[in-house]
C-alpha positions in Angstrom: 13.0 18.9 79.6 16.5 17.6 80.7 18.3 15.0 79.5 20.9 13.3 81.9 24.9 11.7 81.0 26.6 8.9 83.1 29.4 9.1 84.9 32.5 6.2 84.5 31.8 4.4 87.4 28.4 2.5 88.8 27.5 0.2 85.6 23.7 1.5 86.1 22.7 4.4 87.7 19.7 7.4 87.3 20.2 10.9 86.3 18.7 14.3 85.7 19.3 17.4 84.0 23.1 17.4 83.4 23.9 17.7 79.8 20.8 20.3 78.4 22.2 23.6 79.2 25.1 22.7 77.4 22.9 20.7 74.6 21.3 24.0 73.9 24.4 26.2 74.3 25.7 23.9 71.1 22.5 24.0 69.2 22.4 27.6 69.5 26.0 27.7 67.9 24.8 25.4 65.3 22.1 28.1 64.7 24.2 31.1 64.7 24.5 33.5 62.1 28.2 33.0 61.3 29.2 32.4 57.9 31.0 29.5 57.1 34.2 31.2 55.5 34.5 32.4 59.2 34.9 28.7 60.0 38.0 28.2 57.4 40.0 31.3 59.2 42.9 30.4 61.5 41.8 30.7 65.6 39.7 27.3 65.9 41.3 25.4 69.0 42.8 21.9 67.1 40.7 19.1 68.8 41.9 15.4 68.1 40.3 12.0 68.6 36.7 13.6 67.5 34.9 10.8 65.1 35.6 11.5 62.2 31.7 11.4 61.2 31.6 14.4 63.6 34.1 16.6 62.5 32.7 18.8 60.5 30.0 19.7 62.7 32.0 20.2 65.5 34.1 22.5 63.3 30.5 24.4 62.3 29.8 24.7 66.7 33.7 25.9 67.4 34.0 29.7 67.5 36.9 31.8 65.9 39.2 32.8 68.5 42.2 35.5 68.3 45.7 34.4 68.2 46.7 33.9 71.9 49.4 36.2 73.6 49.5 34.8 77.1 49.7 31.9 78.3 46.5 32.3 80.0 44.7 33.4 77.1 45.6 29.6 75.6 44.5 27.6 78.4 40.8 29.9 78.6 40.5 29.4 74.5 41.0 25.6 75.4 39.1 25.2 78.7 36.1 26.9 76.3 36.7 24.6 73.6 36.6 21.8 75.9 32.9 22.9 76.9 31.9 23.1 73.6 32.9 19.3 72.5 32.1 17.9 75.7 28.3 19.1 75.4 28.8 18.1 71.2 29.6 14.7 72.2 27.1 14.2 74.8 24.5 15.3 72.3 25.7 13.2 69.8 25.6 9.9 72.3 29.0 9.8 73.5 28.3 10.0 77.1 31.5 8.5 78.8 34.1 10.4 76.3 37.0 12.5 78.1 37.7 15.9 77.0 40.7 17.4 78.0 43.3 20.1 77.0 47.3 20.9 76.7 48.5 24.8 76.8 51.9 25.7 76.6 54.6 27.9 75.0 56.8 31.0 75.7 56.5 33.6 73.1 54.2 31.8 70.9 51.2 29.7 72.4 49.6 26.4 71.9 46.3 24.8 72.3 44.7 21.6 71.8 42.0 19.5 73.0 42.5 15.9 73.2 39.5 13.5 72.9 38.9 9.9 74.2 35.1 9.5 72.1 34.6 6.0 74.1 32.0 3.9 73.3 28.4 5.0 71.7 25.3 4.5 73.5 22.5 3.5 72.0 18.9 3.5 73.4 17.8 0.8 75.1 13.9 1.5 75.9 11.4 3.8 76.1 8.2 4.8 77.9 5.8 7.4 79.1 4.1 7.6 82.6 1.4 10.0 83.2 0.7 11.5 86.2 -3.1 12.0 87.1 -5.9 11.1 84.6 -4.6 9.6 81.0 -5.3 11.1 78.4 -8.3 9.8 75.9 -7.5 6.2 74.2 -6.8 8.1 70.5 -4.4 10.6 72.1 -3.2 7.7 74.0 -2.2 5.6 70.6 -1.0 8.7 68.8 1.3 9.9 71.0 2.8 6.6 71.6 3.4 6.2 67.6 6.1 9.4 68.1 8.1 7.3 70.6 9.6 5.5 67.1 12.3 7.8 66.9 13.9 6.2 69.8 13.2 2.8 69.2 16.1 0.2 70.8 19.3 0.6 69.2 18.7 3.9 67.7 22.1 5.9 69.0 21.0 7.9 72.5 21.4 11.9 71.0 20.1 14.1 72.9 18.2 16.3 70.3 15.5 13.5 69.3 14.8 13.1 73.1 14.3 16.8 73.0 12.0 16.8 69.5 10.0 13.9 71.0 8.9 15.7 74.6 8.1 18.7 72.7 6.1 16.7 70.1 4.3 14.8 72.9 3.3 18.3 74.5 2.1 19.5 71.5 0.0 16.9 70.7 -1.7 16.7 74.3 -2.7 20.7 73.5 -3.9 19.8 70.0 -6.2 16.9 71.6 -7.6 19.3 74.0 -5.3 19.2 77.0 -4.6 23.2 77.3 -2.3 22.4 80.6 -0.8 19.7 79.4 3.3 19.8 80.5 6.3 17.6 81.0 9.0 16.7 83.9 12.4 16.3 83.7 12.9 12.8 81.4 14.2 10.1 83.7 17.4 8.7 82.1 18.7 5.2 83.4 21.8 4.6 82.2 23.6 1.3 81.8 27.8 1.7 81.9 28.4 -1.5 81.2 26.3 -2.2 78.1 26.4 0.8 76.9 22.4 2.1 76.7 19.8 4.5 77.8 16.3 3.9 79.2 14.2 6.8 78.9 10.8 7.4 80.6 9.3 10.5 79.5 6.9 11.9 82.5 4.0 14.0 81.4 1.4 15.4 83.5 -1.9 16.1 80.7 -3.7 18.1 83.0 -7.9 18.1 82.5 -9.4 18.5 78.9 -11.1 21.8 78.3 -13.5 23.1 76.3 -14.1 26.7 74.7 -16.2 28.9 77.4 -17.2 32.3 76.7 -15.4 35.5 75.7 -14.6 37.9 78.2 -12.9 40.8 76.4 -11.7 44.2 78.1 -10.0 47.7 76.3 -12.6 48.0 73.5 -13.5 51.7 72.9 -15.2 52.6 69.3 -15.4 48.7 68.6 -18.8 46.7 68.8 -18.1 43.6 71.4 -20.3 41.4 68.9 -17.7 42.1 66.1 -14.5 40.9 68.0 -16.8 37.6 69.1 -17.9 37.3 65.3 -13.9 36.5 65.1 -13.8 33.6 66.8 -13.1 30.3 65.0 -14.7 27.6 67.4 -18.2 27.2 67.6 -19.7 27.7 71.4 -18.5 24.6 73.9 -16.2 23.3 71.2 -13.3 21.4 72.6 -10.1 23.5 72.8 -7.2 23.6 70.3 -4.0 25.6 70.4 -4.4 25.8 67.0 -7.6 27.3 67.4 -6.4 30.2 69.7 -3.6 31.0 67.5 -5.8 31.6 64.6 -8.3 34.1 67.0 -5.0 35.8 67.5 -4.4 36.4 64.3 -7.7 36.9 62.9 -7.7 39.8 65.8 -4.4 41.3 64.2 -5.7 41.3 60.8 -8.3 43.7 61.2 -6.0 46.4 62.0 -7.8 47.7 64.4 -5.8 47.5 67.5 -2.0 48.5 68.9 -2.0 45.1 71.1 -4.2 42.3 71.1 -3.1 39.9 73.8 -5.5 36.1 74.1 -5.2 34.1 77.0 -6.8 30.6 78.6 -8.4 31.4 81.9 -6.3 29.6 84.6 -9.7 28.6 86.4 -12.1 26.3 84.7 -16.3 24.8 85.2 -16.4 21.0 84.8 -19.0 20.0 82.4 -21.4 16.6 82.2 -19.2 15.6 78.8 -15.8 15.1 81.1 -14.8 18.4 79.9 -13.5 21.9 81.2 -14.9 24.7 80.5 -12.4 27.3 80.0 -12.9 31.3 79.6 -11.0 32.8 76.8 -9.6 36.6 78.2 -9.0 38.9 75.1 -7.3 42.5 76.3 -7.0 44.8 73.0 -5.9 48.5 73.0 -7.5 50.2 70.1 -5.2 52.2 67.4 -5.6 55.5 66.0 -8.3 55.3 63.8 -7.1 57.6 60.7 -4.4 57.1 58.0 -3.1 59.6 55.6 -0.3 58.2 52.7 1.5 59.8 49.9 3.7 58.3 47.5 5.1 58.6 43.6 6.5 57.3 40.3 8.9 58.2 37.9 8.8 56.3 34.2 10.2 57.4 31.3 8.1 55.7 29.4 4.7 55.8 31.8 5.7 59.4 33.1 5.2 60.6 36.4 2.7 61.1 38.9 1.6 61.5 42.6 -0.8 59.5 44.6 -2.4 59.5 48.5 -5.0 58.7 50.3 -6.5 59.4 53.5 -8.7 56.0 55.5 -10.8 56.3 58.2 -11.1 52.9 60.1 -13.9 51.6 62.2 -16.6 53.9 60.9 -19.3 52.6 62.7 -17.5 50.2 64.9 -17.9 46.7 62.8 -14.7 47.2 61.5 -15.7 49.2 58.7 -13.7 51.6 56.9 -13.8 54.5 54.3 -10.9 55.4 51.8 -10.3 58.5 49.7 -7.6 58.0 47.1 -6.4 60.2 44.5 -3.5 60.1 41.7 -2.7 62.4 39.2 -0.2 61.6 36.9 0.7 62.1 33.3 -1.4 59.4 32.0 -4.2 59.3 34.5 -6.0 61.1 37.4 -8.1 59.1 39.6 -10.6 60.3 42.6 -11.4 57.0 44.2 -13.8 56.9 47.2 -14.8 53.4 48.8 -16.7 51.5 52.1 -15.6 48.3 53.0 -17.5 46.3 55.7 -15.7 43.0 56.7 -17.3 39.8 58.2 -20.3 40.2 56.6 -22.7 37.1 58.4 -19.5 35.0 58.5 -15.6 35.6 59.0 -13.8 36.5 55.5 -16.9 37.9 53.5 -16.2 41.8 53.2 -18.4 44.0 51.1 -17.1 46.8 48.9 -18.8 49.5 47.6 -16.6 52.2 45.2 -17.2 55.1 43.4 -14.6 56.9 41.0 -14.0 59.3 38.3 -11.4 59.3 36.0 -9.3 61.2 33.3 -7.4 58.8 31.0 -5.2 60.1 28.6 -3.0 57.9 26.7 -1.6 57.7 22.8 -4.4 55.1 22.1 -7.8 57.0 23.5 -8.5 59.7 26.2 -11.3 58.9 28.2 -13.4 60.5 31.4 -16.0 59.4 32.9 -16.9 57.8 36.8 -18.1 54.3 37.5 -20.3 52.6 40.9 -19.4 49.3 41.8 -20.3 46.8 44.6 -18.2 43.4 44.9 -18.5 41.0 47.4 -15.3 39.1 48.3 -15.1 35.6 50.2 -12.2 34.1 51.9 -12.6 30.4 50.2 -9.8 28.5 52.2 -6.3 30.5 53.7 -5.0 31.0 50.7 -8.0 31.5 47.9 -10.4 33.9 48.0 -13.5 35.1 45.3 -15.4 37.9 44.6 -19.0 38.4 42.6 -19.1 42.1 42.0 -21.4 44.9 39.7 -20.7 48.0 38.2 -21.8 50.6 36.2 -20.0 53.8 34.6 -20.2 56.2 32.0 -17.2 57.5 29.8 -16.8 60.3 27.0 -14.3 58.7 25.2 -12.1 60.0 22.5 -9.5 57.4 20.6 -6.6 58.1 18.3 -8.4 57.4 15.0 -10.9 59.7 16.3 -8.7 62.3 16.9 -7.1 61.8 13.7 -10.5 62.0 11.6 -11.8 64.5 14.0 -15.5 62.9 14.4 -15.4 63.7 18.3 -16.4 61.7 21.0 -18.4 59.0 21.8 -20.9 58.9 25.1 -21.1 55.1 25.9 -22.4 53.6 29.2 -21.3 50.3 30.6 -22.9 48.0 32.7 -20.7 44.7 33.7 -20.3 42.0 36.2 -16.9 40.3 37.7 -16.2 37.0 39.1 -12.8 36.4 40.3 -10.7 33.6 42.3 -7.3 35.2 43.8 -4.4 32.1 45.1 -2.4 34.2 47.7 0.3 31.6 48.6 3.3 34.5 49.6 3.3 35.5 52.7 4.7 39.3 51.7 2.9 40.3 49.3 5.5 43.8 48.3 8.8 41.3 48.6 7.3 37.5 48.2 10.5 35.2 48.0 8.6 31.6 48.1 5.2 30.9 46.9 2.8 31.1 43.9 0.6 34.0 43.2 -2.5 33.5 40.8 -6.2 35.4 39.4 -8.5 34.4 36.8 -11.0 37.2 36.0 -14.2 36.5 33.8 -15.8 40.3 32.7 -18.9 39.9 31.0 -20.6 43.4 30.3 -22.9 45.3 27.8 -22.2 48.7 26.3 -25.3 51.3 25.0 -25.2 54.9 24.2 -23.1 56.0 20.9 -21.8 52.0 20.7 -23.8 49.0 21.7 -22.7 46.2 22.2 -22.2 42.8 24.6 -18.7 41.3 25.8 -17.2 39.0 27.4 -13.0 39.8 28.7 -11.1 37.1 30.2 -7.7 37.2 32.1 -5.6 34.7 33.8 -2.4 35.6 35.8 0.2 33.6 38.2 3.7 34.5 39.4 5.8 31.9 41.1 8.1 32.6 43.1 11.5 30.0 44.8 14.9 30.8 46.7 17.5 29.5 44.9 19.8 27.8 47.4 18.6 30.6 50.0 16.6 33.4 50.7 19.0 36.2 49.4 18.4 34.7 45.9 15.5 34.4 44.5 13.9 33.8 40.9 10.8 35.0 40.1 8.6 34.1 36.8 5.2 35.8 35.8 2.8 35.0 33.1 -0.2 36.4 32.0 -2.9 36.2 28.9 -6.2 37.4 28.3 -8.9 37.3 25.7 -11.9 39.6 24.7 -14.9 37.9 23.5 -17.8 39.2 21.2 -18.1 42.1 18.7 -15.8 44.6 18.5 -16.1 48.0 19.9 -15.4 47.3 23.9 -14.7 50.4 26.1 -10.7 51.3 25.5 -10.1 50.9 29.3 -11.2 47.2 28.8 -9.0 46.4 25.8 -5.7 44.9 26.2 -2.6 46.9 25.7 1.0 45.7 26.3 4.6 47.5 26.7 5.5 49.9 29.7 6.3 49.7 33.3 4.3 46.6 34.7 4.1 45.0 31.0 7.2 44.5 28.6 10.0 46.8 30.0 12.0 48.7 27.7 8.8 49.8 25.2 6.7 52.7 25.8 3.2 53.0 27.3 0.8 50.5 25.4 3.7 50.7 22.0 3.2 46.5 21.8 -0.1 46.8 21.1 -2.2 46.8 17.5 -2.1 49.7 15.5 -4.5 50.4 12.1 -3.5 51.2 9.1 -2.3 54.8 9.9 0.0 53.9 13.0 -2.4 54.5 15.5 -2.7 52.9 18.4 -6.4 50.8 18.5 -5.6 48.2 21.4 -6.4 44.9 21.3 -8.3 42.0 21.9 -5.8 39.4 23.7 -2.6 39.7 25.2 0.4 37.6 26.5 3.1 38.5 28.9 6.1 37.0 30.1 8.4 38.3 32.8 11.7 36.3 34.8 13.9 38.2 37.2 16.8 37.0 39.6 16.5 38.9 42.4 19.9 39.1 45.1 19.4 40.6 48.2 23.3 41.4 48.8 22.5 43.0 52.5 19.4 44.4 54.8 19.3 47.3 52.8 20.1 46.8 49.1 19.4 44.7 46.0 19.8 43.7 43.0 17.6 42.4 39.7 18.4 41.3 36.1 15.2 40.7 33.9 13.6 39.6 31.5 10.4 40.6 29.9 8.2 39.6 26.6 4.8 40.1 25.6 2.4 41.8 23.3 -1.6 42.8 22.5 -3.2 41.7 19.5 -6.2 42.5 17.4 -7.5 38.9 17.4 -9.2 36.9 20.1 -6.0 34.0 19.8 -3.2 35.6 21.7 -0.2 36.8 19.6 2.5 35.0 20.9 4.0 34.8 17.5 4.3 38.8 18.0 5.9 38.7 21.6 8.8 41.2 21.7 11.4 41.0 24.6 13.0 43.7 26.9 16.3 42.9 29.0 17.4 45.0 32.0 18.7 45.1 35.4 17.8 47.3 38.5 18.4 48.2 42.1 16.4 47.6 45.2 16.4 49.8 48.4 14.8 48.0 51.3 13.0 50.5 53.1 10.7 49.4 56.8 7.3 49.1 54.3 9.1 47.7 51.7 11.5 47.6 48.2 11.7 51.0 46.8 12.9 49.8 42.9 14.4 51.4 39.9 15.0 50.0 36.6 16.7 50.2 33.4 15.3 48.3 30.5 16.4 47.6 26.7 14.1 46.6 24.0 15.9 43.8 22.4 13.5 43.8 19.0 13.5 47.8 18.8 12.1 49.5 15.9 11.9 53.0 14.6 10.6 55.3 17.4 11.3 53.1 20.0 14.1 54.9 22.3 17.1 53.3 23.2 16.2 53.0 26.9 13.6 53.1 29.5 14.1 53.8 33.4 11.2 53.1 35.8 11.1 53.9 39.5 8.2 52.8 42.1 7.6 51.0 45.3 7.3 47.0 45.7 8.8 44.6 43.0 7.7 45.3 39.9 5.6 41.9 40.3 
């Protein structure tokens, strides 16, 4: 689109296209990077006779040039100044304003722009003609409605001109008008009275319709899988909006390098008016294997080393199969699962796991393996649930056993899950605006050497906001939980509180209810509490202060009358994947046996 300005002269006259490379050469120095103490440095050319109103935007567009040594060197820094406000006040609605500049000097040099605003003009009218077939009546209305920016006596700037074409396109593609493009605006301009008459001239092109899927570069993958993607139903009418999402849905599944979706160019006119238009998908399939290794260092969690090796697309439906492993100082883990996506609609994946374990903490060791199937469904965007079964067994040893020395117990679990997840962060290692939010319900039944029914409860949300802008950010977590029914639920299912991920500055599971000996029992509900400030002081580093609080307790009421608080601060390397973090935390209600610090390092934030 173009956007013309009139010269002093003929009171009316009609113009194209004179005014929008410079419109977007200011826009994009309105846009730039610089910060604004670069603005308040000596080098700006002095411009005077600017509206006032203007002036500090102006300043914001000017760039910072060096001293001048030559007179040359002046009179280019002013004739480039003189660009810059000329386009500024054309954008602005000052279309007969003179611009010029004064250089002079010997040994020092001078500068200056002089400005002559003249009068504002203000829009006088405004209209659209199509060329070819209108669009349909609604489209018709709605599109007129976003002419109201530029209703008569509105000052004529160039950037609404600009917002409304774009909008008008956009709204011909959204209505089904795939083609749909814009000429030149027609600008009459009147130099005596001082307006602008725009006509907008918008070609909609023919209304199309969703044909079939033609899709090229699939190797391993099943066609029917990549057409399973799709968000329209067969012959639906075409939205942008609609392609987009395909696009994406195609990136999501991780199985290609390169997905590229196009409208075919040609189309088959249908009885209904419409246009049948072929949608051309070329993918190029990536390597199918992944193998990752990482670790974590806690003082108070210890240390450990994890990896895992995937194999995607086992059988072509975008399947894949995961083995992980960890072994660390308080657990090793052999994890093996299958997870089929798209399961008779788009966002229902199937899950099936099956691990073994070796747990051994200062409240209860513990090994044993558990089977599980879940099924998850993608609710809306942003929430998901999951129904899921499992069953395990564990030998299980706890600290009061140890201590009387009656042995272990052999007790077998069998326990359903429902869960709703609120993903509203769009990264999920570094999220800087959003919320973040689960609610679990665990009801299960326990037989063998303790028998038993339960029923475990957890809520959890994080929020997270920019505080004035995206390099700082606070962040606030909470999370509380409940156990319902007798007493005598698996230890992995009781709550326990302190530790990396918990209440920094505590040791492993030390804020968490003890019997009558000291040791360590776990609990039946638990709240936590964490707030950091976050600063991102450049690409690669950061830095946190925190706050954490929380406890377990041996009742089903969670203790928050027991909360105890940890204080601390860290740094944050931003590596290509994500933060790499390390911590130091105080505990701010120590007791005896508590240590004077803890220092935690791991990958993402620590929530």
């Amino acid at each position: 689109m173009a956007f013309g300005r009139p010269d002093i002269g003929p009171p009316r006259m009609r113009l194209f296209g004179k005014t929008l490379a410079g419109l977007v050469i200011a826009l994009a120095c309105l846009a730039s990077p610089l910060a604004p103490a670069a603005f308040a440095q000596a080098g700006r050319v002095p411009v005077d006779g600017i509206p006032p109103a203007l002036s500090d935007d102006l300043k914001r567009l000017q760039r910072e040039e060096p001293e001048p040594t030559t007179l040359f060197e002046a009179q280019r820094q002013a004739q480039r100044a003189v660009d810059v406000v000329k386009a500024f006040l054309e954008s602005e609605g000052y279309y007969q304003a003179e611009v010029e500049y004064s250089a002079d000097g010997e040994n020092t040099f001078k500068r200056q722009v002089h400005v002559v605003a003249g009068p504002l003009f203000t829009y006088a009218s405004r209209k659209i003609e199509y060329s070819g077939a209108e669009p349909d009546a609604l489209t018709t209305k709605e599109i007129d409605t976003l002419l109201a920016p530029l209703e008569a006596g509105v000052p004529a700037r160039a950037q609404p001109v600009i917002e409304t074409g774009d909008a008008i396109i956009k709204r011909l593609k959204a209505a089904g008008y795939p083609d749909a493009k814009q000429e030149p605006v027609d600008v009459l301009a009147d130099g005596r009275q001082h307006t602008i008459e725009l006509t907008f001239k918008v070609q909609p092109g023919l209304r199309a319709s969703f044909g079939k899927i033609n899709i090229s570069g699939l190797d391993r993958t099943r066609e029917q899988f990549v057409l399973d993607l799709k968000p329209w139903k067969d012959n639906e009418r075409y939205q942008t909006e609609k392609l987009d999402e395909f696009r994406a849905r195609l990136a999501e599944t991780g199985l290609f390098d390169t997905a590229a979706v196009r409208l075919d160019d040609a189309g088959q006119p249908l009885d209904n008016g419409l246009s049948s238009r072929d949608v051309d998908v070329e993918v190029k399939e990536r390597k199918r294997r992944t193998i990752t290794a990482g670790a974590s260092v806690s003082t108070s969690d210890g240390y450990g080393v994890d990896g895992s090796w995937e194999l995607r697309n086992f059988t072509g439906w975008g399947d894949s199969v995961k083995v992980s492993a960890q072994v660390a100082t308080l657990q090793s883990i052999l994890d093996t699962s299958y997870v089929r996506p798209n399961i008779g609609r788009y966002g229902r994946n199937l899950k099936l796991d099956a691990k073994v374990e070796d747990l051994e903490t200062d409240a209860f060791d513990q090994t044993g393996g558990s089977v599980s199937a879940t099924l998850q469904e993608q609710l809306t965007p942003r929430m998901r649930g999951s129904l899921g079964l499992e069953a395990g067994y564990a030998s299980i040893l706890d600290a009061q056993a140890k201590l009387l020395g009656t042995g272990r117990r052999d007790v077998y679990t069998l326990s359903s899950t429902a869960t709703a997840e609120y993903v509203g962060v769009r990264d999920i290692l570094d999220p800087v605006n959003g919320v973040r939010a689960r609610l679990a319900i665990e009801p299960g039944i326990t037989f063998g050497d303790t028998n038993i029914g339960f029923a475990k409860i957890t809520g959890e949300a994080s929020i997270y906001a920019d505080l004035g802008s995206d390099k700082l950010v606070g962040a606030l977590r909470g999370k509380i939980g409940t156990i319902a029914g007798a007493n005598g639920a698996p230890p992995d299912r009781l709550f326990f509180a302190g530790g990396g991920g918990s209440v920094r500055g505590y040791d492993y599971q030390s804020l968490s209810p003890r019997d009558a000996d000291g040791v360590l029992i776990g609990g039946r509900s638990l709240v936590e509490v964490s707030g950091e400030l976050r600063y991102r002081a450049s690409n690669s580093l950061g830095y946190v202060a925190f706050l954490d609080a929380g406890a377990a307790g041996s009742n089903v009421e969670p203790p928050i009358d027991a909360m105890r608080l940890g204080v601390g601060f860290g740094v944050r390397y931003y590596a290509g994947f994500g933060p790499l973090r390390a911590d130091i935390a105080f505990p701010l209600n120590k007791e005896p046996g508590d240590a004077d610090f803890q220092i935690y390092i791991s990958i993402g934030q620590a929530f």
